[in-house]
C-alpha angles and dihedrals in degrees: 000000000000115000117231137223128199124215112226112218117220094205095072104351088253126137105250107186133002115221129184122234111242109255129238079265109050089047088056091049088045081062105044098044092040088058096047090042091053092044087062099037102055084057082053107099116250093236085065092042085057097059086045092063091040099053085047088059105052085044094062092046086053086068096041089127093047102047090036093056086047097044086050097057104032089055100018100242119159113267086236101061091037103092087050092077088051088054089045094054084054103048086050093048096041080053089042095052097040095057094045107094093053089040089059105020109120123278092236119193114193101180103104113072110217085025127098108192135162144140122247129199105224123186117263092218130242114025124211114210115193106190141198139230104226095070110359101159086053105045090044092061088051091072100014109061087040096053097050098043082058105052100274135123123224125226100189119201104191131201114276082229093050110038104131086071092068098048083055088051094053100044087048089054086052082048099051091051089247103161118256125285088015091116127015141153123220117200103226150176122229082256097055095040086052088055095044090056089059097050115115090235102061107087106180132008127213113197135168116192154094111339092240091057088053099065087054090065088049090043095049092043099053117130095011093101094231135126136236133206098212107190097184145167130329143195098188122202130209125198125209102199109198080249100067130114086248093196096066093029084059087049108045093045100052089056083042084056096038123021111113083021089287102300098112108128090229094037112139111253101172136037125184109191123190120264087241098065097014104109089038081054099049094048089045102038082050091048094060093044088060091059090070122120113210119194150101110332103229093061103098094226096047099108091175117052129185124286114252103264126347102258091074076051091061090044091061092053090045091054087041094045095050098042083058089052095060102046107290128139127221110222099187130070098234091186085058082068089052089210100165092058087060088050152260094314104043117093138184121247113257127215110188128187133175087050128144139186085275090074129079098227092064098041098032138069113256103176091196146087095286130104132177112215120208128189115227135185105215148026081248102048088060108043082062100053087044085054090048092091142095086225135081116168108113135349130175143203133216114213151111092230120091100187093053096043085057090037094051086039094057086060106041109081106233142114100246130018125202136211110204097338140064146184101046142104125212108211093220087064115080097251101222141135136222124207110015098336090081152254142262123050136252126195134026116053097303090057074084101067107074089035081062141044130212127248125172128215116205103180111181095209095184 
């Protein structure tokens, strides 16, 4: 008998849908049907890959509404923001598919009369995709579209919060004419996921989470001789140089705090603003928060929805509660947000001054709508405080200088580095971390890369 899992809306605290964990059985026919699809598929022309994917993806689009409404009740994100991750999808497979022929077109060397010799990217086999709630449409295309563009098959393991997108994403693929067994989901516990990782057939896993959790995949992993792309935690700085246009840095870093109420892997957490403009910043940066609208999500005005259970709710309280402890100062009137009347996942927005790198707000990582602001005299100085941190995934700089937004980049450790924006991947940048926050890159060519492995051809013709 197959166990069930419920999946908890945060809109109402409500179970919204009932899904059955895959049994001992259906994993080991995931994995048999995954390897013969794959076997066939890698022999199928690219051109003809392509309009596969393609078809996947407007597919997907035909059911926005759909997917938006359930994405909106199973992780709480306003109605009004949902279809963009849909979009977004799109715009990442459409890149991904376009660069796919130069990405994994052969390294060809000419120089040896009598001698053909190249490289070739071959596909590794059967993908696993372990996949989060926060975006799950979004960081499955990262490794899905990819993978199958270059002769893999995809195995996804969604989020138990999150379960109904991969259903979309199935019945897209049927849709799109993709063979049998190319793509599939299994519903799964931590145990059995542990245990998938370690199956013969699995030749690569793709997985965005906690750092901690991160070190299970390597752990479980270990002496397979496979790889992993860990996308990991973050605690992402911003920088206001005196020099910045101080209305838009106000506005786009107040979305890059608190857009899908702060759990956005690349959302900024931390934001260190120079002595010069610092108090103009606070008041305004304070002004716009205010502005927010929390509520149910569904609700089309509603700009702020809940969290995704109540215990990130907690860890928020607990990173506001100990940074006023220490000396901080709240700058928001969280009852005029009225949050516990909405229920137990829903949480105000937090502005916090007078922090420092004691605090755990400031080291680590809140996932939540929550930032702690801090004054600073010089570039260096923050460049310093941005590189005091077990996280590396994306930083930005405010400013109206070029030169000193790529002179003060080339010394702060992260993947990406912005000049005067933030939380967002194009989908042309290899999208990667250094430190905690991972390994491994998605997106761009050299997405390519870990989805593929080399193999060289050396033909003596005479």
């Amino acid at each position: 008998m197959s166990r069930i899992f419920t999946v908890t809306s945060p809109v109402d605290g409500t179970t919204y849908a009932e899904c059955a964990y895959a049994a001992t059985a259906d994993i080991a026919g995931a994995l048999h049907s995954s390897a013969a699809a794959q076997a066939q598929w890698q022999r199928v022309p690219l051109a003809e890959r392509a309009e596969r994917c393609l078809g996947l993806v407007y597919a997907l689009l035909a059911q926005l509404d759909r997917c938006s409404e359930e994405l909106s009740w199973q992780m709480g994100r306003p109605i009004r923001y949902t279809p963009g991750e849909l979009n977004g999808f799109a715009e990442r497979a459409h890149y991904m598919i376009s660069v796919a022929e130069s990405a994994l077109q052969d390294l060809v060397f000419d120089d040896q009369p009598g001698s053909q010799r190249f490289i070739r990217r071959v596909p590794l086999g059967v993908v696993l995709a372990i996949v989060p709630w926060n975006y799950p449409y979004l960081t499955a295309v990262n490794t899905l579209i990819p993978a199958l563009m270059a002769g893999n098959s995809v195995i996804m393991k969604p989020s138990s919060q999150t379960p109904l997108t991969a259903e979309r994403i199935a019945d897209a693929a049927v849709t799109a004419g993709m063979p049998p067994g190319l793509f599939q989901y299994l519903y799964l516990d931590h145990d059995a996921t542990d245990r998938l990782m370690q199956a013969t057939e699995i030749a690569y896993v793709a997985f965005t989470g906690s750092s901690r959790a991160g070190r299970d995949v390597e752990k479980h992993i270990a002496g397979r001789f496979i790889d992993a792309g860990l996308e990991l935690g973050g605690k992402d700085p911003a920088y206001v140089r005196a020099d910045a246009a101080l209305e838009s840095s106000v506005e786009d870093l107040v979305d890059g705090v608190y857009f899908n109420s702060g759990q956005s892997c690349c959302g900024i957490e931390r934001i260190y603003v120079h002595e010069d403009i610092y108090q103009d910043f606070v008041e305004r940066f304070v002004a716009v928060v205010q502005q927010y609208t929390l509520g149910n999500p569904l609700r089309p005005d509603t700009t702020l929805g809940p969290m995704v259970n109540p215990k990130a709710v907690a860890l928020i309280h607990r990173h506001i509660d100990d940074a006023v402890t220490r000396g901080a100062k709240t700058l928001i009137d969280a009852e005029a947000f009225d949050a516990k009347s909405l229920g137990p996942a829903y949480c105000a927005p937090q502005v916090l001054t007078g922090v420092n790198h004691t605090m755990q707000v400031m080291q680590q990582e809140s996932f939540g709508p929550v930032v702690g602001i801090m004054p600073v005299t010089s570039d260096q100085q923050a460049i310093e405080l941005m590189n005091d941190s077990e996280y590396g995934l994306t930083a930005s700089v405010w400013t109206s200088d070029s030169e000193a937004a790529l002179h003060i980049g080339e010394q702060v450790r992260c993947g990406t580095w912005f000049m005067n924006r933030c939380d967002y991947l194009d989908p042309a940048l290899a999208w990667t971390g250094m430190k905690h926050s991972g390994k491994g890159c998605t997106l761009s060519r050299l997405g390519y890369e870990k989805l593929t492995r080399p193999r060289s051809f050396h033909l003596r013709i005479s």
